[in-house]
MOPAC internal coordinates of N, CA, C and O (Angstrom, degrees):
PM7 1SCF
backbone

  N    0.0000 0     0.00 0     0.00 0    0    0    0
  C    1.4479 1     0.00 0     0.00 0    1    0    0
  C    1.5219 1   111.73 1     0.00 0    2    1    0
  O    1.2310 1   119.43 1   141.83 1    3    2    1
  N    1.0891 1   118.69 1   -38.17 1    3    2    1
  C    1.7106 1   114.47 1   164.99 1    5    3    2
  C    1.3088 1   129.81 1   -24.15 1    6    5    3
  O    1.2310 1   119.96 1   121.21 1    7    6    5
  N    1.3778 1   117.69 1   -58.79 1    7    6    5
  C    1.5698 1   114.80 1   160.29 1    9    7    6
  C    1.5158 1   113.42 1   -64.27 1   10    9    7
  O    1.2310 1   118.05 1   161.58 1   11   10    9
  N    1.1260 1   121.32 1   -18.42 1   11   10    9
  C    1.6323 1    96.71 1   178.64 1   13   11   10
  C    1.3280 1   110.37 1   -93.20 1   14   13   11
  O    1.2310 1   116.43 1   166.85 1   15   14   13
  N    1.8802 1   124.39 1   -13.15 1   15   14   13
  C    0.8338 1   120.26 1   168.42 1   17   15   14
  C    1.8921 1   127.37 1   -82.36 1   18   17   15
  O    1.2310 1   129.53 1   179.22 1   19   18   17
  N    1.5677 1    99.23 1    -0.78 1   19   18   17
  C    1.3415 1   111.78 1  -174.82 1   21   19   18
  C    1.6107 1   104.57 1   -95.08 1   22   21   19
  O    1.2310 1   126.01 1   170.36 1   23   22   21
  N    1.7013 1   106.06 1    -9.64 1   23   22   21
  C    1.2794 1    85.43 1  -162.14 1   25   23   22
  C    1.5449 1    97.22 1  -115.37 1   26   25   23
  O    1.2310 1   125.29 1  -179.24 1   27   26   25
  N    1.5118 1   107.45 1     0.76 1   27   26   25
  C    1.7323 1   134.90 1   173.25 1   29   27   26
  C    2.2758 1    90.17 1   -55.50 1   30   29   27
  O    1.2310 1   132.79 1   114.22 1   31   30   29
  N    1.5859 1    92.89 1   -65.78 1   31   30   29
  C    1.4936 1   122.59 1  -163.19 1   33   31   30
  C    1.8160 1    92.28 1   -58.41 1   34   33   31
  O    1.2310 1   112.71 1   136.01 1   35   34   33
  N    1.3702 1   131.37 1   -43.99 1   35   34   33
  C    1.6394 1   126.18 1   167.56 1   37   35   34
  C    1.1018 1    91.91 1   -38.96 1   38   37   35
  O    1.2310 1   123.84 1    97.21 1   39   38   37
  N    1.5187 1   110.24 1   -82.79 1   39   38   37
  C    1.8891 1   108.12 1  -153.59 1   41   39   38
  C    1.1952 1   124.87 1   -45.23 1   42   41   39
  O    1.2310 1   125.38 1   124.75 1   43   42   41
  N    1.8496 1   107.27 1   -55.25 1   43   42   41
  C    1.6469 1   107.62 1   163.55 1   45   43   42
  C    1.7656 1   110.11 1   -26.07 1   46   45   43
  O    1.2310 1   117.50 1    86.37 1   47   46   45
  N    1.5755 1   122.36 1   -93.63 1   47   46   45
  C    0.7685 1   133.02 1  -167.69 1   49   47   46
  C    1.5648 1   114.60 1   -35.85 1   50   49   47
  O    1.2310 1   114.39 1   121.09 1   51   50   49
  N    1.0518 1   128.23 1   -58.91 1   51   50   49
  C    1.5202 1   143.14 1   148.08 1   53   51   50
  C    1.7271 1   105.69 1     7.01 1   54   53   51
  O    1.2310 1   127.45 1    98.35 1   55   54   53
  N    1.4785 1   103.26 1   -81.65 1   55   54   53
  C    1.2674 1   113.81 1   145.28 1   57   55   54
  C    1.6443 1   167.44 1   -27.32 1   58   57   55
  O    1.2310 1   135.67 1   156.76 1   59   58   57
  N    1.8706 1    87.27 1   -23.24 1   59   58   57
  C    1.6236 1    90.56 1  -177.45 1   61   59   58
  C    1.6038 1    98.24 1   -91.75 1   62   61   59
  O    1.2310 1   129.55 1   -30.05 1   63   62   61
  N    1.1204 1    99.19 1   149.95 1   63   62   61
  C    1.8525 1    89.65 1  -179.33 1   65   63   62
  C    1.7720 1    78.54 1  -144.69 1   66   65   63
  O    1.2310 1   111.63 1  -125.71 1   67   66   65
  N    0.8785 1   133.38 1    54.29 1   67   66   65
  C    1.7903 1   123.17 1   161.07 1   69   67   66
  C    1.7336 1   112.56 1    84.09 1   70   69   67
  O    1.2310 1   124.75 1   151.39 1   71   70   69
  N    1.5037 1   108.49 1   -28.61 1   71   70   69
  C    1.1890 1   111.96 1   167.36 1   73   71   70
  C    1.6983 1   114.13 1  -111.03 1   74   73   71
  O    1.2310 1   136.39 1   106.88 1   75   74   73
  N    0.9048 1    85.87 1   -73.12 1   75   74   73
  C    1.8387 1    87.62 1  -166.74 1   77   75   74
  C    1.3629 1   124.15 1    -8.40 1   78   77   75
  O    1.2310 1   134.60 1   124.54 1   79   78   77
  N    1.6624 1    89.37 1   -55.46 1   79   78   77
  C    1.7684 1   107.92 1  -177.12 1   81   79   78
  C    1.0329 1   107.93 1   -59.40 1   82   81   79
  O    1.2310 1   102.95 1   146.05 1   83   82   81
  N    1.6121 1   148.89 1   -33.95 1   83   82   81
  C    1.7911 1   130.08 1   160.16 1   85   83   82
  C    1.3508 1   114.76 1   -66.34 1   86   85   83
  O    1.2310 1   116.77 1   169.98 1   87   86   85
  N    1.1556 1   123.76 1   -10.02 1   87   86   85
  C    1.7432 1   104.15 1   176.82 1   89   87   86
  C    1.4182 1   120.22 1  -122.21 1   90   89   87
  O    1.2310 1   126.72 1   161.42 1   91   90   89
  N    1.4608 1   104.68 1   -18.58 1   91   90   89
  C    1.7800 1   121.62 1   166.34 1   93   91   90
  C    1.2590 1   115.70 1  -109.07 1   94   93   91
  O    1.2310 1   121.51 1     5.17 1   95   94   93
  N    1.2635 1   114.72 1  -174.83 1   95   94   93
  C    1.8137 1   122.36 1   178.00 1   97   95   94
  C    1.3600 1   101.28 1   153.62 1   98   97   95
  O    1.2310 1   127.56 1    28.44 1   99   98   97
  N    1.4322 1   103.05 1  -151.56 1   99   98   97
  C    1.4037 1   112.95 1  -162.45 1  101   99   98
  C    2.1668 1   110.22 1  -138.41 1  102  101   99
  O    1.2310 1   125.00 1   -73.11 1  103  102  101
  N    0.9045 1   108.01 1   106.89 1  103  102  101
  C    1.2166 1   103.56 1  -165.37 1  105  103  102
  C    1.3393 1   123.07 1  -114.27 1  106  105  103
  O    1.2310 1   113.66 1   -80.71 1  107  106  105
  N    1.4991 1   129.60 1    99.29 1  107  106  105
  C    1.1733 1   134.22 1   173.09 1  109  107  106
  C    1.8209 1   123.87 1   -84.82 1  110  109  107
  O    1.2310 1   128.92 1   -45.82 1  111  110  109
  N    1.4034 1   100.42 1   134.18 1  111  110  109
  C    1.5064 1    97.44 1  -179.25 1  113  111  110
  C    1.5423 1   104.28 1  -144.67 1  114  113  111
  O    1.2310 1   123.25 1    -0.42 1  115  114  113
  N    1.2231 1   111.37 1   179.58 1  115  114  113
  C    1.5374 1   120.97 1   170.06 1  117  115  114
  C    1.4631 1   109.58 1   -86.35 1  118  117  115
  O    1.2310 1   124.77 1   -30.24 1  119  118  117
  N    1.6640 1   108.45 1   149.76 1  119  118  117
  C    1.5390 1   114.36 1   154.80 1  121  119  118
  C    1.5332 1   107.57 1   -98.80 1  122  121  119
  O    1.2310 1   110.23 1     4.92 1  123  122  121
  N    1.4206 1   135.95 1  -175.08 1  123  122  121
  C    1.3455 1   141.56 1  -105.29 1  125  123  122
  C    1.9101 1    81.77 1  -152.33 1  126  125  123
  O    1.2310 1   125.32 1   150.81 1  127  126  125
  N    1.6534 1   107.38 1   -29.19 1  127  126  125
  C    1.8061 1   125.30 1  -156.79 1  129  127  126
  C    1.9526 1   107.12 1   -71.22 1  130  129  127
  O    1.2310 1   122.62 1   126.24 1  131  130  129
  N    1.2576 1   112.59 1   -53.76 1  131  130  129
  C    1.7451 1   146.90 1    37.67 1  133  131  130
  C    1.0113 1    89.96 1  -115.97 1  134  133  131
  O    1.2310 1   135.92 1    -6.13 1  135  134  133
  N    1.5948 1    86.78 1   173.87 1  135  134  133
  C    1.4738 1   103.86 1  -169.71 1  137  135  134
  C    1.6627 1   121.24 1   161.09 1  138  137  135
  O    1.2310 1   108.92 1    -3.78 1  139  138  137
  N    1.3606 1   138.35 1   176.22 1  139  138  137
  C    1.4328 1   118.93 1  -174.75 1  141  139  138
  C    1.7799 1    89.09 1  -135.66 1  142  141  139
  O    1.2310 1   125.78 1   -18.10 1  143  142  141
  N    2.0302 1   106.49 1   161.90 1  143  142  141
  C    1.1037 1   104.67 1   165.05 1  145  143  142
  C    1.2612 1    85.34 1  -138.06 1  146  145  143
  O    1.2310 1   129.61 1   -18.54 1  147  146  145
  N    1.4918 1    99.07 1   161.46 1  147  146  145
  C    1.6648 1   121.89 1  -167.57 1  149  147  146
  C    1.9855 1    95.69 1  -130.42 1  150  149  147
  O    1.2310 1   127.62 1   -41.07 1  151  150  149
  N    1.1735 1   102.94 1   138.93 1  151  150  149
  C    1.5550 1   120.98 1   175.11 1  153  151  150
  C    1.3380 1   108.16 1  -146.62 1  154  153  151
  O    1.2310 1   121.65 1   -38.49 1  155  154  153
  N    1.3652 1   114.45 1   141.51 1  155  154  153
  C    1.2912 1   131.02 1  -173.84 1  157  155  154
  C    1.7466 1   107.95 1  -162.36 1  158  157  155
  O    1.2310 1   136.19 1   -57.86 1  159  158  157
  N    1.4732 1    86.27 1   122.14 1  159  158  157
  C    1.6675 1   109.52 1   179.36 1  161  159  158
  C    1.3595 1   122.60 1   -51.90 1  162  161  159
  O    1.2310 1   108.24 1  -114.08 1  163  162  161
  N    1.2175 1   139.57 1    65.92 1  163  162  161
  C    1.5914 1   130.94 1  -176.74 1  165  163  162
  C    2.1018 1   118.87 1   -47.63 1  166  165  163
  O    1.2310 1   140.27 1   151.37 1  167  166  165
  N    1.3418 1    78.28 1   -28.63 1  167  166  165
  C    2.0227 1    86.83 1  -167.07 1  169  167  166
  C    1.9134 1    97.46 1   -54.30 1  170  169  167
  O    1.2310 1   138.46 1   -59.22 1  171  170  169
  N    1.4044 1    81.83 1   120.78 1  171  170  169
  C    1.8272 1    98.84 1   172.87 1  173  171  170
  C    1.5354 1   108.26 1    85.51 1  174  173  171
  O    1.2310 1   118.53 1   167.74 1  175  174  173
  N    1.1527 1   120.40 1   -12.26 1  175  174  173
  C    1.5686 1   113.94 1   151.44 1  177  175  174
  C    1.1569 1   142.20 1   -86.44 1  178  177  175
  O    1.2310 1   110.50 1   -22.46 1  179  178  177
  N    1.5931 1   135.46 1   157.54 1  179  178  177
  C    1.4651 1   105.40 1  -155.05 1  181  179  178
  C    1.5115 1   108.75 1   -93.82 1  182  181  179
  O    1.2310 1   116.24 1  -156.24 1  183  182  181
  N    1.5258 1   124.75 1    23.76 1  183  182  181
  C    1.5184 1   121.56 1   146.17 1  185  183  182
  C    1.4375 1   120.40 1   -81.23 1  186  185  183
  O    1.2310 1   125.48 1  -171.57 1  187  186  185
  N    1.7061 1   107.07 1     8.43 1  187  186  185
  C    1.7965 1   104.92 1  -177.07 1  189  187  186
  C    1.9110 1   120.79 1   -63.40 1  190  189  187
  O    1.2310 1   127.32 1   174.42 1  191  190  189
  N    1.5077 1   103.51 1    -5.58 1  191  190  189
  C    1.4627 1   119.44 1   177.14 1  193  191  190
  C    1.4947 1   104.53 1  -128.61 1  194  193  191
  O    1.2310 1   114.51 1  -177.78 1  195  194  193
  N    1.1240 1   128.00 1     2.22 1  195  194  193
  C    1.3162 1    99.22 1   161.38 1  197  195  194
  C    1.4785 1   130.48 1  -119.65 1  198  197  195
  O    1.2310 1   123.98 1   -19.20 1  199  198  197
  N    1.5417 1   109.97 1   160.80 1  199  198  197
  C    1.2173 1   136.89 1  -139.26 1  201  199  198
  C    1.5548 1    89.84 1   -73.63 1  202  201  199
  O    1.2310 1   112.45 1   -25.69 1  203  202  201
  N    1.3203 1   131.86 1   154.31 1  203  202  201
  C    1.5832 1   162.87 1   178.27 1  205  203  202
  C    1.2220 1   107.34 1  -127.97 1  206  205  203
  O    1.2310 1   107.70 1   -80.46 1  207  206  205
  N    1.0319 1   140.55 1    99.54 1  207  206  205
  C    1.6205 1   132.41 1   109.63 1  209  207  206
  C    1.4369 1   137.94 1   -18.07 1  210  209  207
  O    1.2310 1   124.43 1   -91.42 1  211  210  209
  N    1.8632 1   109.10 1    88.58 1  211  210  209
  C    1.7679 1    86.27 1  -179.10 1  213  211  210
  C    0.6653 1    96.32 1   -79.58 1  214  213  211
  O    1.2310 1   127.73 1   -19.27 1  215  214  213
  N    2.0262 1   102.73 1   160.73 1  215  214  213
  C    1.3357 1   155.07 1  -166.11 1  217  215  214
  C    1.8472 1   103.44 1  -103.11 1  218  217  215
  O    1.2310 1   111.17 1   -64.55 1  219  218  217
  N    0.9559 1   134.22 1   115.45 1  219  218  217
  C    1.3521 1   114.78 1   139.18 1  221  219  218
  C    1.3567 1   101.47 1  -129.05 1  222  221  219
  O    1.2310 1   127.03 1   -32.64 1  223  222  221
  N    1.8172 1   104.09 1   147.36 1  223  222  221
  C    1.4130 1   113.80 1   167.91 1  225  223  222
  C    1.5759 1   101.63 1  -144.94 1  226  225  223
  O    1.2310 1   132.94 1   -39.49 1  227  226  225
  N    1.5776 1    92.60 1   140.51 1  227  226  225
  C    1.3217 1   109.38 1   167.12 1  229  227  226
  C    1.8869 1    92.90 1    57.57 1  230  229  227
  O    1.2310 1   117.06 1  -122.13 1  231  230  229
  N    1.1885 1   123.20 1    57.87 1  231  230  229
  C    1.5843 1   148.55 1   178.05 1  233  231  230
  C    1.4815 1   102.31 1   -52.73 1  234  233  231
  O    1.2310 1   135.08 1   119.17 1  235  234  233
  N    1.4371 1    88.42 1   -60.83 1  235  234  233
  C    1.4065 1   110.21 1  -160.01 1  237  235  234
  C    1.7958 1   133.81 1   -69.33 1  238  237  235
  O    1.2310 1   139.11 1   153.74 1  239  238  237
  N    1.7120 1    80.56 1   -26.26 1  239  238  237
  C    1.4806 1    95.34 1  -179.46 1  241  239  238
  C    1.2865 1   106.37 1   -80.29 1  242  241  239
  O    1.2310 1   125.06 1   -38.96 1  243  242  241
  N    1.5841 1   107.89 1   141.04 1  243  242  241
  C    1.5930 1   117.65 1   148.42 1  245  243  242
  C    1.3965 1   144.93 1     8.57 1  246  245  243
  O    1.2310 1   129.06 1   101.12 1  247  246  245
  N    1.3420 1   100.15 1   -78.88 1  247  246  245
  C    1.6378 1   110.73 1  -167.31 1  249  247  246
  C    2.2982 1    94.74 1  -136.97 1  250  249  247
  O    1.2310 1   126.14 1  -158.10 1  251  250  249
  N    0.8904 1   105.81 1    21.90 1  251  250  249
  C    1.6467 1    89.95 1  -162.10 1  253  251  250
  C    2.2096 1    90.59 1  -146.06 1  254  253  251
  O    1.2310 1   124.01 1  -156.58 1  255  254  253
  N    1.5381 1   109.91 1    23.42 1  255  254  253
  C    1.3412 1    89.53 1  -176.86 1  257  255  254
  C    1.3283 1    92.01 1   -86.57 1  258  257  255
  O    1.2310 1   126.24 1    31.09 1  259  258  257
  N    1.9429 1   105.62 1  -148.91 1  259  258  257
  C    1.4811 1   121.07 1  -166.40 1  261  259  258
  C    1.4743 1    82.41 1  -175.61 1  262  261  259
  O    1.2310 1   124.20 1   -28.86 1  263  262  261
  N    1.7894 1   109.54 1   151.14 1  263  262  261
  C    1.4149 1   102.07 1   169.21 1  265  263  262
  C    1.7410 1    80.18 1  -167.32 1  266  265  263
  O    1.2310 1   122.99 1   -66.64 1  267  266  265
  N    1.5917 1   111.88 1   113.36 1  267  266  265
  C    1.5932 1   105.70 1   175.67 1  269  267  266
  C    1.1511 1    95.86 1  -121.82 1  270  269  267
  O    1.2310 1   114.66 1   -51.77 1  271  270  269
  N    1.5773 1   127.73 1   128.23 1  271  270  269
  C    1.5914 1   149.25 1   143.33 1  273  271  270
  C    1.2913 1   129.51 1   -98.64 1  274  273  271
  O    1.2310 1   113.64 1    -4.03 1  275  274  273
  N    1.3305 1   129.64 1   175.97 1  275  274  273
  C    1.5361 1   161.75 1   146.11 1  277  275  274
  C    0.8965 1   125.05 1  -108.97 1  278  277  275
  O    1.2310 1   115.55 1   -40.01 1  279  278  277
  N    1.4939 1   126.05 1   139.99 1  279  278  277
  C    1.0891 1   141.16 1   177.38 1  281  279  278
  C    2.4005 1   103.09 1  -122.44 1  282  281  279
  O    1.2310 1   132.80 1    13.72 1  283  282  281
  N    0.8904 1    92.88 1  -166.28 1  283  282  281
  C    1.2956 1    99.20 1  -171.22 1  285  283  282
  C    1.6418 1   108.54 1   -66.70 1  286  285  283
  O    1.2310 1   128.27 1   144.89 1  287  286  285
  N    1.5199 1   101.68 1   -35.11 1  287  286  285
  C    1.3321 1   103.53 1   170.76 1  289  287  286
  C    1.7911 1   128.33 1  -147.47 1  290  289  287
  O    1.2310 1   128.37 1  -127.27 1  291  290  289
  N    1.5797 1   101.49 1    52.73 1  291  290  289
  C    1.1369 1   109.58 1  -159.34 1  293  291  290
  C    1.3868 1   106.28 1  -174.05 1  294  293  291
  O    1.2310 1   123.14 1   -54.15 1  295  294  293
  N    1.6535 1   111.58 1   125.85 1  295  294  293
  C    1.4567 1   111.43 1   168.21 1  297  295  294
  C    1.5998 1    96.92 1   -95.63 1  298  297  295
  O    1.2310 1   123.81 1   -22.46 1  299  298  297
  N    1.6119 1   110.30 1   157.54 1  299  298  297
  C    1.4188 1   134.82 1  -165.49 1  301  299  298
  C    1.1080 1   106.78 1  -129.72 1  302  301  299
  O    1.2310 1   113.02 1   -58.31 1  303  302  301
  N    1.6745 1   130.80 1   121.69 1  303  302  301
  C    1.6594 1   100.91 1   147.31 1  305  303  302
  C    1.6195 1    78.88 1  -127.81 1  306  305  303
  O    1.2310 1   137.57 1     3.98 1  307  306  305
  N    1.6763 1    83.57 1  -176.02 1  307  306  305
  C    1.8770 1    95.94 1   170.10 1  309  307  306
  C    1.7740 1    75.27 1  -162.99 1  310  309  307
  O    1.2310 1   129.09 1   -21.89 1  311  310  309
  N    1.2406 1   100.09 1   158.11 1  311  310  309
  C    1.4495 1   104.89 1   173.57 1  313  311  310
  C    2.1013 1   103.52 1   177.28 1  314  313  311
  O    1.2310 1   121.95 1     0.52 1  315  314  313
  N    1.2807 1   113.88 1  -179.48 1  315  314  313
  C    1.4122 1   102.88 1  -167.36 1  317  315  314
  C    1.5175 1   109.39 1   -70.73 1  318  317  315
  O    1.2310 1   133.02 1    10.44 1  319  318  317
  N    1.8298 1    92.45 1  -169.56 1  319  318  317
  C    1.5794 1    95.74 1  -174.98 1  321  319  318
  C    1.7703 1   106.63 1   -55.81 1  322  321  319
  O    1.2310 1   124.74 1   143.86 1  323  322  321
  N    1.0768 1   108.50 1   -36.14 1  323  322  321
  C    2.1213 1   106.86 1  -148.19 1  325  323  322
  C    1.7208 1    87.66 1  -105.47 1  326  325  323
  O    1.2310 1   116.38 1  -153.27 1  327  326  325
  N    1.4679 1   124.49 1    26.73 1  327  326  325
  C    1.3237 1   111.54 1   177.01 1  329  327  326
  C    1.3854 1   100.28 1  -124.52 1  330  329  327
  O    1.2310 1   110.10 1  -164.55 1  331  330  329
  N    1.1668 1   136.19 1    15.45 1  331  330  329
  C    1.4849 1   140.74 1   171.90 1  333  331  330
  C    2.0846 1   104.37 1   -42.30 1  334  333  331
  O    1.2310 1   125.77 1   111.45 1  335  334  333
  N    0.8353 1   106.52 1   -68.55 1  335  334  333
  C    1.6401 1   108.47 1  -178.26 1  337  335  334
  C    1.6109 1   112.93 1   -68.49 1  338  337  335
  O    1.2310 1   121.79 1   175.41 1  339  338  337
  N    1.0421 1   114.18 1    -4.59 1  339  338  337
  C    1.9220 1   107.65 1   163.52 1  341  339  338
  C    1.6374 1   104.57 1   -91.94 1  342  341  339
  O    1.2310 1   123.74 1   158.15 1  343  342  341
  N    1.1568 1   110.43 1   -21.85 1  343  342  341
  C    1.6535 1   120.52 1  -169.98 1  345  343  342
  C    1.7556 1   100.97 1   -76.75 1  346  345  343
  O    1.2310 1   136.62 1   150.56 1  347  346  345
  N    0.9118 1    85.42 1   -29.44 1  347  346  345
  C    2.2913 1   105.31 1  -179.70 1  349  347  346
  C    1.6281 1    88.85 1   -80.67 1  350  349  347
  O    1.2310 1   124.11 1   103.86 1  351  350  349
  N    1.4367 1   109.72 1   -76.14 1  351  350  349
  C    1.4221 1   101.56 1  -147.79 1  353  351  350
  C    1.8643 1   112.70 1   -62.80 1  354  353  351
  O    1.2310 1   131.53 1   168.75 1  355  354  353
  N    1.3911 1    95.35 1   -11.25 1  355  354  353
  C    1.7167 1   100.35 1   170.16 1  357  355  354
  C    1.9424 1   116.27 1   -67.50 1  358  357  355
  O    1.2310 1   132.20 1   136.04 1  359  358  357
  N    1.2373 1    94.05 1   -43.96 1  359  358  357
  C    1.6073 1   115.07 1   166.16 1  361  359  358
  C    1.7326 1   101.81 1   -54.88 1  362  361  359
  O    1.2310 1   130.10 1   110.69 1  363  362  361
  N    1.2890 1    98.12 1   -69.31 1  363  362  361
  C    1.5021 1    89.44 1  -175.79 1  365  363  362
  C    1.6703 1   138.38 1   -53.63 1  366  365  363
  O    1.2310 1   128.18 1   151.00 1  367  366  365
  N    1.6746 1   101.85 1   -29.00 1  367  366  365
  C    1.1608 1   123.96 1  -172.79 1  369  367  366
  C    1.8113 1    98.07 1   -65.82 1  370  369  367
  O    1.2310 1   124.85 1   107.51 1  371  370  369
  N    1.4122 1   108.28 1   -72.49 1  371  370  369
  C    1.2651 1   127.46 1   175.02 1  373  371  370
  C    2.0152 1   106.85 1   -24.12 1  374  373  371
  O    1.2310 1   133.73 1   132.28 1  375  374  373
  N    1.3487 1    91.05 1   -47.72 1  375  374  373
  C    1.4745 1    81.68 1  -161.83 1  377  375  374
  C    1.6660 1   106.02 1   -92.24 1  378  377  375
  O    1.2310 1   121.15 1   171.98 1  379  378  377
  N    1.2219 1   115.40 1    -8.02 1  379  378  377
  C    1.3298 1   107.96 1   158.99 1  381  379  378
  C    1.7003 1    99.90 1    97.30 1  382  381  379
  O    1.2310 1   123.93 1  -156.16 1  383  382  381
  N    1.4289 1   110.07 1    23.84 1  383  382  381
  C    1.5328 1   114.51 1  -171.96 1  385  383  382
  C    1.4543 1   106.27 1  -125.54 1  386  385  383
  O    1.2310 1   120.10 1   180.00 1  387  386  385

């Protein structure tokens, strides 16, 4: 996970230009199911217009799904405990980082 987290930390940085970084970012937390959700600020980056395809895989299962979206101004995932780094590398893939 190091490289995907080094290359998570490019894009962030990529991004801070003096503003962004106080009112956007990238925010990982736990769900309650277990499980983690991932959010990340698109507004003022140049994925703020482009299109997402959600992802769900393996929805259904337990502890091993994945589910990555967009909203108008926000990438989403939430997915199980041991899928934290497919939930990144979908983010990452998408954005071309």
């Amino acid at each position: 996970m190091t490289n995907t987290l080094s290359r998570l930390s490019a894009w962030y940085l990529a991004q801070c230009d003096g503003d962004w970084e106080h009112d956007s970012g990238v925010k990982i937390d736990t769900l309650d199911n277990p499980g983690w959700r991932v959010e990340i600020n698109l507004e003022g980056t140049p994925l703020e217009g482009v299109a997402f395809e959600t992802r769900e895989d393996q929805y259904d299962d337990k502890t091993h799904w994945l589910r990555c979206w967009r909203d108008a101004t926000h990438f989403h995932a939430a997915c199980g405990p041991g899928r934290l780094e497919d939930a990144l590398l979908a983010f990452l893939a998408w954005a071309g980082a």
